[in-house]
TIDRENVEX-850619 format. One record per residue (C-alpha): residue number from 1; residue in one letter; x, y, z. Coordinates in Angstrom, 2 decimals, padded with zeros to 5 digits, always signed. Last residue first. Example, Ala and Ser with C-alpha at 12.3 -4.5 7.8 and 13.67 -1.06 7.14 Angstrom:
BEGIN
<nr 2&rest S&c1 +013.67&c2 -001.06&c3 +007.14>
<nr 1&rest A&c1 +012.30&c2 -004.50&c3 +007.80>
This chain:
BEGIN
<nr 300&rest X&c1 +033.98&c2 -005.16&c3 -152.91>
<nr 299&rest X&c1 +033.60&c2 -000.87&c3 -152.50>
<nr 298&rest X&c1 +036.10&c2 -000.20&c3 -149.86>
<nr 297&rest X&c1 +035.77&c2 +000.26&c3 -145.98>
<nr 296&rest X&c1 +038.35&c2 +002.88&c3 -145.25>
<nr 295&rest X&c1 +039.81&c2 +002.78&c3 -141.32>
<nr 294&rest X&c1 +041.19&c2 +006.55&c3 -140.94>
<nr 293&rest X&c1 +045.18&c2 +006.86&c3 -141.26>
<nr 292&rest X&c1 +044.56&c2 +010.47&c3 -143.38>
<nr 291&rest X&c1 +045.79&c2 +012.43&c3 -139.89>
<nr 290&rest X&c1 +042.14&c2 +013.06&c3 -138.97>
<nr 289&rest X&c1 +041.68&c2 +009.69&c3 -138.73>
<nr 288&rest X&c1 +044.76&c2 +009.92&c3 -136.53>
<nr 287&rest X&c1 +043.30&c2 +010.60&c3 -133.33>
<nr 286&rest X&c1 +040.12&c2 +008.07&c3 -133.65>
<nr 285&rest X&c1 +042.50&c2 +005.23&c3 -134.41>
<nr 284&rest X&c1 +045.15&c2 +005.58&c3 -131.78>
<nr 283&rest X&c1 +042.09&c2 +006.41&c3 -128.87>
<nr 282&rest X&c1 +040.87&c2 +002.90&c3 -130.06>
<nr 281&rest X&c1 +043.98&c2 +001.28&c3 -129.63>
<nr 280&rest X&c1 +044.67&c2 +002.93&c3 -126.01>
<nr 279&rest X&c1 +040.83&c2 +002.01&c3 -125.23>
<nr 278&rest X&c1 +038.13&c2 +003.89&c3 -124.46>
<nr 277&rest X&c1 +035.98&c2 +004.50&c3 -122.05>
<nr 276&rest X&c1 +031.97&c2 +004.23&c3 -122.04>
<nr 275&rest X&c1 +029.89&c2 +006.98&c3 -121.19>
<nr 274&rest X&c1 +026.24&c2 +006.19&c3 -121.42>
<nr 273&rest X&c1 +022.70&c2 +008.04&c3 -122.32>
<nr 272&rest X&c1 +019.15&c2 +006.38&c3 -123.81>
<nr 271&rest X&c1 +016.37&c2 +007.60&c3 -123.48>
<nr 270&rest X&c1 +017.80&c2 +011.75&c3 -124.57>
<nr 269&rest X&c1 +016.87&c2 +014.38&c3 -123.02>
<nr 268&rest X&c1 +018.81&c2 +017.02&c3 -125.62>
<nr 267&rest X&c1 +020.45&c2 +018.85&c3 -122.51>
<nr 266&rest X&c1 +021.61&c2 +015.00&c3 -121.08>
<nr 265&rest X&c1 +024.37&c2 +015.68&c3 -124.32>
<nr 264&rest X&c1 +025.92&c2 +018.64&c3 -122.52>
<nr 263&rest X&c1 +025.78&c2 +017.14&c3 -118.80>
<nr 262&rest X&c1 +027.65&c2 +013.50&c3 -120.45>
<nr 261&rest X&c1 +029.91&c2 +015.64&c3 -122.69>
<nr 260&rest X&c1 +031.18&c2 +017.59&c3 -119.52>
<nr 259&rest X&c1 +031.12&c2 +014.34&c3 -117.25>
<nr 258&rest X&c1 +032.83&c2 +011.95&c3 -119.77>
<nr 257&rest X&c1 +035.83&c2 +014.62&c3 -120.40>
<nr 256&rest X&c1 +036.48&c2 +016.04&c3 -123.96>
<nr 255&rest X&c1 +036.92&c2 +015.06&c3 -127.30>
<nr 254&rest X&c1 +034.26&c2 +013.13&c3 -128.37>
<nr 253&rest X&c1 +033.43&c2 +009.55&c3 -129.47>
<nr 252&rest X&c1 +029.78&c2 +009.53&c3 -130.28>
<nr 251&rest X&c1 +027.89&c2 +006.11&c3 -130.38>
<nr 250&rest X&c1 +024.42&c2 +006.72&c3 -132.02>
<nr 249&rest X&c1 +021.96&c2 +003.96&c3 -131.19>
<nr 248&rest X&c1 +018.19&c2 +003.37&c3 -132.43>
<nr 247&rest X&c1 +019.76&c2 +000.65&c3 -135.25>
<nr 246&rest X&c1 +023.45&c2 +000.84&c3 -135.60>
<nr 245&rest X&c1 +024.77&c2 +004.32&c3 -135.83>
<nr 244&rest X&c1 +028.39&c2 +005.70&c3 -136.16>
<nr 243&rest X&c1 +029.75&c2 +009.21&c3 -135.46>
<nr 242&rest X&c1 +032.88&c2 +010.32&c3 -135.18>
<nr 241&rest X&c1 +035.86&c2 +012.65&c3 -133.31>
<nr 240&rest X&c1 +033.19&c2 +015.02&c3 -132.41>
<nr 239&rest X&c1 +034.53&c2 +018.36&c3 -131.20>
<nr 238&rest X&c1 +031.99&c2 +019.73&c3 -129.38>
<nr 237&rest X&c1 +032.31&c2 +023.73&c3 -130.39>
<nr 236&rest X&c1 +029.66&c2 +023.47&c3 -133.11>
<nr 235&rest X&c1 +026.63&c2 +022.12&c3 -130.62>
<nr 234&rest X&c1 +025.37&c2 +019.28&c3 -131.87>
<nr 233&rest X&c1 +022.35&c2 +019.42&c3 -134.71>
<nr 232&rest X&c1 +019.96&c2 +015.93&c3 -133.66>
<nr 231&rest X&c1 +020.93&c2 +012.77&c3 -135.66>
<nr 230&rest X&c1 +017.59&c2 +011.61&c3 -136.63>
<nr 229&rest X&c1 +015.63&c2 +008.75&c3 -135.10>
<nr 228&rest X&c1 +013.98&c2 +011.44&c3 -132.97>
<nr 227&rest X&c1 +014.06&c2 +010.40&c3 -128.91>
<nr 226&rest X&c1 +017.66&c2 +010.40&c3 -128.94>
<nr 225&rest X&c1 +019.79&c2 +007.01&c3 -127.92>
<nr 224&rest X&c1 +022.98&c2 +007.77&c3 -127.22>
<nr 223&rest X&c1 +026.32&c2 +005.79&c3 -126.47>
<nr 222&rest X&c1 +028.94&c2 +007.97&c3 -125.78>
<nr 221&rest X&c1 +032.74&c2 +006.95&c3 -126.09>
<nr 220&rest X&c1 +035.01&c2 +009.60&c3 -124.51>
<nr 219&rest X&c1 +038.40&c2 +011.51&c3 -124.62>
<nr 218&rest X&c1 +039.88&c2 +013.46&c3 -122.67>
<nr 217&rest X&c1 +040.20&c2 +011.03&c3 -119.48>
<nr 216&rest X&c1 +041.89&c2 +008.29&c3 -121.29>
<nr 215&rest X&c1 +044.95&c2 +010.33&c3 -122.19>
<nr 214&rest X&c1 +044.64&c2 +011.64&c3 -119.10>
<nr 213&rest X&c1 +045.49&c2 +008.01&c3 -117.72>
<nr 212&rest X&c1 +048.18&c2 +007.07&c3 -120.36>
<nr 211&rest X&c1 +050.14&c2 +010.29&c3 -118.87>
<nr 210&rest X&c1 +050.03&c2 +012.80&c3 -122.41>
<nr 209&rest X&c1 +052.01&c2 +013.01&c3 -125.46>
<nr 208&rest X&c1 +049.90&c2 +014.02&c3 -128.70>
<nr 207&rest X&c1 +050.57&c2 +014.49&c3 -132.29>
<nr 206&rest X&c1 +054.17&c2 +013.55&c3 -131.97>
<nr 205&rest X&c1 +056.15&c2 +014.51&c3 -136.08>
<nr 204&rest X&c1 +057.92&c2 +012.91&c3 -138.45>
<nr 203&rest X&c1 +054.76&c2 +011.32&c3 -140.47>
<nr 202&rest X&c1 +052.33&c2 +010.52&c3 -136.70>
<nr 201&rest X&c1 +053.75&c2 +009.64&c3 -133.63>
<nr 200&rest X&c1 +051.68&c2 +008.94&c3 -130.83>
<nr 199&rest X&c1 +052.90&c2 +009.49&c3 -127.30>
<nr 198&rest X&c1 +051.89&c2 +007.60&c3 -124.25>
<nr 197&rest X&c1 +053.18&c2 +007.80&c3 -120.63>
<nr 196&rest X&c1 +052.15&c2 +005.36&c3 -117.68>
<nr 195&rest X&c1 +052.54&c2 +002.63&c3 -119.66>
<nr 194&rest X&c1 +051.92&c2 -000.81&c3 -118.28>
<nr 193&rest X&c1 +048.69&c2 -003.02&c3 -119.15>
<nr 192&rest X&c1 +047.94&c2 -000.17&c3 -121.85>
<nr 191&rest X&c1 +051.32&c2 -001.31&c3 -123.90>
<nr 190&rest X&c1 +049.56&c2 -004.79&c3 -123.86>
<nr 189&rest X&c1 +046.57&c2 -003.50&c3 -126.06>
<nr 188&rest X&c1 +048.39&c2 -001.21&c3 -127.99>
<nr 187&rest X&c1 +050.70&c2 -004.28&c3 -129.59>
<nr 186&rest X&c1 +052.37&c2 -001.74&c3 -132.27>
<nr 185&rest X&c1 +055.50&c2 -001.39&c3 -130.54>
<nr 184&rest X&c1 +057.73&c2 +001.49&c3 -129.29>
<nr 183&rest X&c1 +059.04&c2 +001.20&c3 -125.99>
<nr 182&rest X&c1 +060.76&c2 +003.75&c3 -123.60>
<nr 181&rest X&c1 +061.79&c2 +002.32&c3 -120.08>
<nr 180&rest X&c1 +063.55&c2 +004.56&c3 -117.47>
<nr 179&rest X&c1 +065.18&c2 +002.79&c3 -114.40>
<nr 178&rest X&c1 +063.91&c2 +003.44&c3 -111.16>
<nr 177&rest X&c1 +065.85&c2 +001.15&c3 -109.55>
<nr 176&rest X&c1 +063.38&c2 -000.77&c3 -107.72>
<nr 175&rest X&c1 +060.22&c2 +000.34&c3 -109.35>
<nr 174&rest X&c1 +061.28&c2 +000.61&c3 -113.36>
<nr 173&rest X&c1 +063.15&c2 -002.61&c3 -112.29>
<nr 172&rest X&c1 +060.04&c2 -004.53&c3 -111.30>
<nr 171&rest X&c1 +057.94&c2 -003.15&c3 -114.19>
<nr 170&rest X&c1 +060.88&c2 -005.00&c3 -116.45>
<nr 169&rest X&c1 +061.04&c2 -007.80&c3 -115.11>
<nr 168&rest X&c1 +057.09&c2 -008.64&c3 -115.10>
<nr 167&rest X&c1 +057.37&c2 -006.99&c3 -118.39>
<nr 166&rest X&c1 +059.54&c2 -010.33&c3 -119.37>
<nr 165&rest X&c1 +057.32&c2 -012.57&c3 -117.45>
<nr 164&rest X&c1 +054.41&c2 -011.62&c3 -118.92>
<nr 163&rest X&c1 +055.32&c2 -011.64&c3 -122.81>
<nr 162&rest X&c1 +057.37&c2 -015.26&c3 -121.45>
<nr 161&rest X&c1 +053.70&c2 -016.43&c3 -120.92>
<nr 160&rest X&c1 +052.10&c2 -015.27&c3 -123.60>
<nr 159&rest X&c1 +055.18&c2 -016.40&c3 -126.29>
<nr 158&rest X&c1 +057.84&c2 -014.35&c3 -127.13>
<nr 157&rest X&c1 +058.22&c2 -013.61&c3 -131.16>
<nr 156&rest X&c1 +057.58&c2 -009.69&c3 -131.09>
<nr 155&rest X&c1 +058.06&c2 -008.90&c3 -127.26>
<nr 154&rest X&c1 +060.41&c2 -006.02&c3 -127.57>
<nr 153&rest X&c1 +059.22&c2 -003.82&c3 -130.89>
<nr 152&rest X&c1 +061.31&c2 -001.80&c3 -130.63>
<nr 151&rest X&c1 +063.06&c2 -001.53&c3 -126.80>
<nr 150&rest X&c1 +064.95&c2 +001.43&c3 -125.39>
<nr 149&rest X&c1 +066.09&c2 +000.76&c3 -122.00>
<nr 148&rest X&c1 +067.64&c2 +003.52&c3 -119.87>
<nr 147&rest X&c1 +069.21&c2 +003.75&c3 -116.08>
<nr 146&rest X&c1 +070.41&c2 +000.33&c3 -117.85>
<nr 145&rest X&c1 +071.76&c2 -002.68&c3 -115.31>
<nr 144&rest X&c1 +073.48&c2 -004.37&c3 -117.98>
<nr 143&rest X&c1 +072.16&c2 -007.73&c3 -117.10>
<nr 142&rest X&c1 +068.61&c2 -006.53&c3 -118.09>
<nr 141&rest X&c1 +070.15&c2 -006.00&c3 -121.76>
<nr 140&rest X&c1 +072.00&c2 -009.70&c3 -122.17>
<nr 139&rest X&c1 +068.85&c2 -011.33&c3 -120.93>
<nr 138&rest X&c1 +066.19&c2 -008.88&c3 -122.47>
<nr 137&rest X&c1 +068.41&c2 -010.14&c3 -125.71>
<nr 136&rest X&c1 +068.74&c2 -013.49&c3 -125.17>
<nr 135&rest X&c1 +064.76&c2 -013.72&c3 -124.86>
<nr 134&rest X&c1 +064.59&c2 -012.06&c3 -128.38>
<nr 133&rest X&c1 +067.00&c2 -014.97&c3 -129.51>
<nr 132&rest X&c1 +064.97&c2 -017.42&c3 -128.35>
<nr 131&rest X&c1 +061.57&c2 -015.82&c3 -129.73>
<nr 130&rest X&c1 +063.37&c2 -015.98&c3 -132.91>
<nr 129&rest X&c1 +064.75&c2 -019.65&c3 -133.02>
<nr 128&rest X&c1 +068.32&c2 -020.26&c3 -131.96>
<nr 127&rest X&c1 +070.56&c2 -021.33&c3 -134.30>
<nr 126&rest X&c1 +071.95&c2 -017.77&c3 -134.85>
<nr 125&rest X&c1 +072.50&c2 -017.79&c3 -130.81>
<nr 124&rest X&c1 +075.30&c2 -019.95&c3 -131.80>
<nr 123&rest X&c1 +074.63&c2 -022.64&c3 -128.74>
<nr 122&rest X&c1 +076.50&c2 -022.13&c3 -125.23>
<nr 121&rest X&c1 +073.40&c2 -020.28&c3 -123.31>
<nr 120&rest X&c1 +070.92&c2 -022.37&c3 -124.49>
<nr 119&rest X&c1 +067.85&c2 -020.82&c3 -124.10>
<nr 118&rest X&c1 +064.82&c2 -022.45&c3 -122.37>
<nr 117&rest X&c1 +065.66&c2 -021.55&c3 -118.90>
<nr 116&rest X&c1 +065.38&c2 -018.24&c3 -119.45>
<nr 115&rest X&c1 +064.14&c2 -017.57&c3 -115.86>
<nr 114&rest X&c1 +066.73&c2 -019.71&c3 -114.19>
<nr 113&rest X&c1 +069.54&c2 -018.22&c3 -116.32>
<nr 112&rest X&c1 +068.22&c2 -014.95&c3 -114.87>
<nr 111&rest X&c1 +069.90&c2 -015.86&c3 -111.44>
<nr 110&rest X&c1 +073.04&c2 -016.38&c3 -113.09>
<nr 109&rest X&c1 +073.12&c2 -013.59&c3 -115.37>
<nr 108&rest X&c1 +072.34&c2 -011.25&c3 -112.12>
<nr 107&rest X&c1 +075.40&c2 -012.24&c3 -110.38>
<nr 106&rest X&c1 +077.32&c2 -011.46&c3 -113.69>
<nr 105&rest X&c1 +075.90&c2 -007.98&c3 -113.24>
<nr 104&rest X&c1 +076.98&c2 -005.73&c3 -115.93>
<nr 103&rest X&c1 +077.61&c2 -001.94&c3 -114.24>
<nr 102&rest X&c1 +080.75&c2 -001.43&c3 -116.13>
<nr 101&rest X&c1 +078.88&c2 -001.94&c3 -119.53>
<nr 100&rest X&c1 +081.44&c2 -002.06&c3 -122.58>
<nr 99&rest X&c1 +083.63&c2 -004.93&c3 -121.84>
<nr 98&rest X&c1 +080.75&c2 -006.93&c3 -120.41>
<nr 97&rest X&c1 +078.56&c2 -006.56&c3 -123.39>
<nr 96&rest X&c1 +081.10&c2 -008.74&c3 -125.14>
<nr 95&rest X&c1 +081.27&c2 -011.23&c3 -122.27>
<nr 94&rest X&c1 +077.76&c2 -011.17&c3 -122.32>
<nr 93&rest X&c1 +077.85&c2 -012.23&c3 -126.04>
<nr 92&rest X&c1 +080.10&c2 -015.08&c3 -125.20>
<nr 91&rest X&c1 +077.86&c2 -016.98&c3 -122.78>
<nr 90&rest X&c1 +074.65&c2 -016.59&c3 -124.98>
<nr 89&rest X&c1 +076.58&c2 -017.60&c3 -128.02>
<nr 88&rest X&c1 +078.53&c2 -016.29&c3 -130.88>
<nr 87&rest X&c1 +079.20&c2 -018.11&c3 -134.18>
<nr 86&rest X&c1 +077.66&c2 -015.00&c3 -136.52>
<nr 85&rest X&c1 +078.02&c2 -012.07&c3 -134.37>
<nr 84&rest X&c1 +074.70&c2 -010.74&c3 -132.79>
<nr 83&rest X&c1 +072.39&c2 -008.86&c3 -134.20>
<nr 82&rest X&c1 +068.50&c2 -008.36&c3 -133.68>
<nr 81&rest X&c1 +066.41&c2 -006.38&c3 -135.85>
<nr 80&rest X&c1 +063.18&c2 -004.79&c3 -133.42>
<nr 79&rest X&c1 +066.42&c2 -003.16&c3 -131.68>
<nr 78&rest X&c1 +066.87&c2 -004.00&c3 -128.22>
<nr 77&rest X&c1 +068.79&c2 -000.89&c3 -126.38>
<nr 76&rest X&c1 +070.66&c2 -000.58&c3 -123.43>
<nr 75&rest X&c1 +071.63&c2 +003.14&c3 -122.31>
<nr 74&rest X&c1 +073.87&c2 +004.22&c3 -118.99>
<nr 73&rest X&c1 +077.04&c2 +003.11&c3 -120.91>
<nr 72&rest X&c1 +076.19&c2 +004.94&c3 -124.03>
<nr 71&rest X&c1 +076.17&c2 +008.32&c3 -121.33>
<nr 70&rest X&c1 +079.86&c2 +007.55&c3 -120.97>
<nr 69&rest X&c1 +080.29&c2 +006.39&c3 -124.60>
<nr 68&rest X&c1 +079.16&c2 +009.92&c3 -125.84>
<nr 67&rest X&c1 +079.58&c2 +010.05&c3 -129.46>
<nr 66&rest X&c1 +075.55&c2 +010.31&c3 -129.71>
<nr 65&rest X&c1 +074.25&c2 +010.96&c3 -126.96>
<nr 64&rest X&c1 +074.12&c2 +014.56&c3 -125.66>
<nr 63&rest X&c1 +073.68&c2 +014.98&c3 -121.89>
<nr 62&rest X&c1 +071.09&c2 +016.46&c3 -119.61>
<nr 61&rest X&c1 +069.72&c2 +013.19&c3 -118.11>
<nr 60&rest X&c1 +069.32&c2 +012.07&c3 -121.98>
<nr 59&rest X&c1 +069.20&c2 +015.02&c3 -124.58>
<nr 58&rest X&c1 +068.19&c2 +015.31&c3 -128.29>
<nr 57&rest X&c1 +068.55&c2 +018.24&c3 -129.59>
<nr 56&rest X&c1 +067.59&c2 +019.89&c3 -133.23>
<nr 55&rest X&c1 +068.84&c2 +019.78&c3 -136.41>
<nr 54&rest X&c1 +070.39&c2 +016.92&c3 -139.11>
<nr 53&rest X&c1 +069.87&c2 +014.61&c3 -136.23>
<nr 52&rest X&c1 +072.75&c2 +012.00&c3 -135.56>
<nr 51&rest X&c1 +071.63&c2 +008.57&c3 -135.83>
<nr 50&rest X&c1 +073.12&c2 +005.56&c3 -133.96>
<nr 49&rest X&c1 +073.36&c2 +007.59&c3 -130.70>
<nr 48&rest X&c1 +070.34&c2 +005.93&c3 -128.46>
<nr 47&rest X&c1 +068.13&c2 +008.69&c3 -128.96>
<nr 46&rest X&c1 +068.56&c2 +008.55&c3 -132.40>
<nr 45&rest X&c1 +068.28&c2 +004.87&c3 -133.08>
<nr 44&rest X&c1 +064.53&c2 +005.41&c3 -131.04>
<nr 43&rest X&c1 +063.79&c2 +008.74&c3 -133.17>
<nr 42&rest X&c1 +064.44&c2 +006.62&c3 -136.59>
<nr 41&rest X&c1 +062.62&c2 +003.50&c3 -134.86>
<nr 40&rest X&c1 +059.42&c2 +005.58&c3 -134.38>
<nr 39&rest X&c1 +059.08&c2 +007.35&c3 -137.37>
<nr 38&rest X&c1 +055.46&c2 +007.29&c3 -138.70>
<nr 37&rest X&c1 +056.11&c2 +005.00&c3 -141.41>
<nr 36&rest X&c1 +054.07&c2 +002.54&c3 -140.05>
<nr 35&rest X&c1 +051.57&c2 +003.78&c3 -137.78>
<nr 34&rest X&c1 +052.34&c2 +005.35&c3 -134.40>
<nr 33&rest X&c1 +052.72&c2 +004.09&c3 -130.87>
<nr 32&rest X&c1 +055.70&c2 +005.66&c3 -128.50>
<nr 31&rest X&c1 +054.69&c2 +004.03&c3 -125.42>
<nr 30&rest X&c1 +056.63&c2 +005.24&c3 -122.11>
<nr 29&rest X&c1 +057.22&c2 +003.61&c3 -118.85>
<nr 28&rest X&c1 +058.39&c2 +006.08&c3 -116.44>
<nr 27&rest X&c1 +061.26&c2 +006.14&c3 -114.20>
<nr 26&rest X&c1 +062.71&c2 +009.51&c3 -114.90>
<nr 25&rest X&c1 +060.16&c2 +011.01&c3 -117.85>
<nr 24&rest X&c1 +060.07&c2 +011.06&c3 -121.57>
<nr 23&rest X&c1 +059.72&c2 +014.15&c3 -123.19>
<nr 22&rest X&c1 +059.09&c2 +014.91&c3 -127.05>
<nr 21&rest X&c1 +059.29&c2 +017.22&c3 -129.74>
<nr 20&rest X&c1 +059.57&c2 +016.56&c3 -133.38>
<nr 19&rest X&c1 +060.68&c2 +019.01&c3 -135.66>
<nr 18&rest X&c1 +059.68&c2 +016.12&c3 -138.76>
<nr 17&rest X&c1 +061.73&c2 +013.14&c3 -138.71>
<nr 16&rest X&c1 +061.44&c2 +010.98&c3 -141.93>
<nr 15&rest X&c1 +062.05&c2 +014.28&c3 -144.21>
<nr 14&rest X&c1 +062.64&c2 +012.37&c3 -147.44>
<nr 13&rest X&c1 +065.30&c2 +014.23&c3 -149.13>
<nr 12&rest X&c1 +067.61&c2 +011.64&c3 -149.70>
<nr 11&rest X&c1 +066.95&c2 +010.65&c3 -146.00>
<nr 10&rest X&c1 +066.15&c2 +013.47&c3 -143.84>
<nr 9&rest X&c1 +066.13&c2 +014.13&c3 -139.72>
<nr 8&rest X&c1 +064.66&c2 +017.27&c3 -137.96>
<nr 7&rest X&c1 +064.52&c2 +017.27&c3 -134.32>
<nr 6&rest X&c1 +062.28&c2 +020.32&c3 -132.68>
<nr 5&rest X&c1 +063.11&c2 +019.13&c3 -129.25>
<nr 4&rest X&c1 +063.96&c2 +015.54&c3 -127.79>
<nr 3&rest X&c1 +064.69&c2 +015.34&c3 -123.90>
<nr 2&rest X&c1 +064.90&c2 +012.11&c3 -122.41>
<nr 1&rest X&c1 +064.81&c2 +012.07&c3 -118.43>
């Protein structure tokens, strides 16, 4: 488990981390989404010792990171900036990662050789192109045999198919070994395929951490058709997240559960009256358009 409380980090007096909080549990897959500037790779090179916080903890299984190397060991991270050493290769690099990670499973490189096939494993890996390199790294990283894998940005560069077989790894080990996975990327619509645990980030600071599925559950799309063309007065304790009409129908999204707003909207009898889910990118919008991040559509 990953523990963050109340951390506090500033650059030259920008306040880039703001007290946040956050949990991320054993064995879970867990999407830190936010928009840019939010901090998501300042908490992710803090939880993996690059950073130290000016205040606050930051805890993995119990432990404090940074200037740890025995809880570094346990940790593999891909940063969304890859770096490797100018002339080194495949080969060489997991000799590096060797030396640091006890647990690195040479049997493993061989068998994963197979499924990045398309990497050279004896050619400067600064030859290779980007979604080459990016496949080096899941190679190097899954070889370590993490209990935790921090990835930013992971699949940036990797075409579909390797995007599938990559999480396909991934997933696996989260069920076999139960290793913890904590991702930050900006692709909502593939983090929904396998989060179980969502947090959105928003200036220093997580505005909401929930399981992906409650996430889903407490907040609704209606679709509403009311028999007078005008907007009816809601009641003042549904909080309604917005409002947009085209013709004869109103969509609502709301805060709350589909059945509640479904039984307190049926009160108006309206023709027209349908719960529709939403989805991890459109929850992201509607929760920080309160935050100043709402879609404008300017004047052309």
């Amino acid at each position: 488990m990953i523990t963050v409380e109340n951390v506090v980090k500033s650059f030259d007096g920008f306040k880039a981390l703001d007290s946040l909080t956050m949990t991320v549990p054993t064995g879970a897959i867990y999407g830190l989404v936010g928009p840019n500037g939010a901090g998501k790779s300042t908490i992710l090179r803090h939880i993996t010792g690059v950073y130290q916080q000016d205040s606050g903890t930051i805890l993995a299984d119990g432990q404090v990171v940074y200037e740890n190397p025995a809880m570094k060991e346990k940790i593999a991270s891909i940063p969304d900036d890859l770096y490797y050493f100018m002339s080194a290769s495949t080969r060489d690099m997991a000799h590096f990662y060797a030396g640091f990670y006890s647990r690195f499973d040479w049997k493993r490189y061989e068998t994963l050789k197979e499924v990045f096939r398309t990497v050279d494993e004896k050619r400067p890996i600064r030859r290779l192109s980007k979604g080459m390199q990016k496949q080096t790294a899941f190679w190097l990283s899954l070889c370590c045999r993490p209990e935790i894998l921090i990835l930013d940005e992971p699949v940036d560069g990797l075409d579909p198919v390797m995007r599938r077989q990559v999480w396909s790894l991934l997933m696996s080990d989260v069920a076999q070994d139960g290793t913890t996975v904590l991702v930050s990327s900006h692709n909502l619509r593939e983090l929904e395929d396998v989060c179980d645990h969502v947090g959105i980030l928003s200036k220093g600071k997580v505005l909401i951490e929930r399981g992906l599925s409650d996430l889903q559950e407490n907040i609704v799309k209606m679709q509403v058709v009311f028999r007078e063309r005008e907007l009816p007065k809601l009641p003042e304790d549904m909080e309604v997240l917005n409002v947009s009409q085209v013709g004869r129908i109103t969509t609502l999204i709301v805060r709350g559960t589909a059945e509640e707003t479904t039984n307190r909207l049926a009160a108006y009898q309206p023709i027209l009256l349908e719960a529709l889910p939403l989805t991890l990118e459109e929850i992201f919008i509607y929760e920080l358009g309160g935050e100043g991040y709402e879609v404008i559509d300017p004047a052309l």
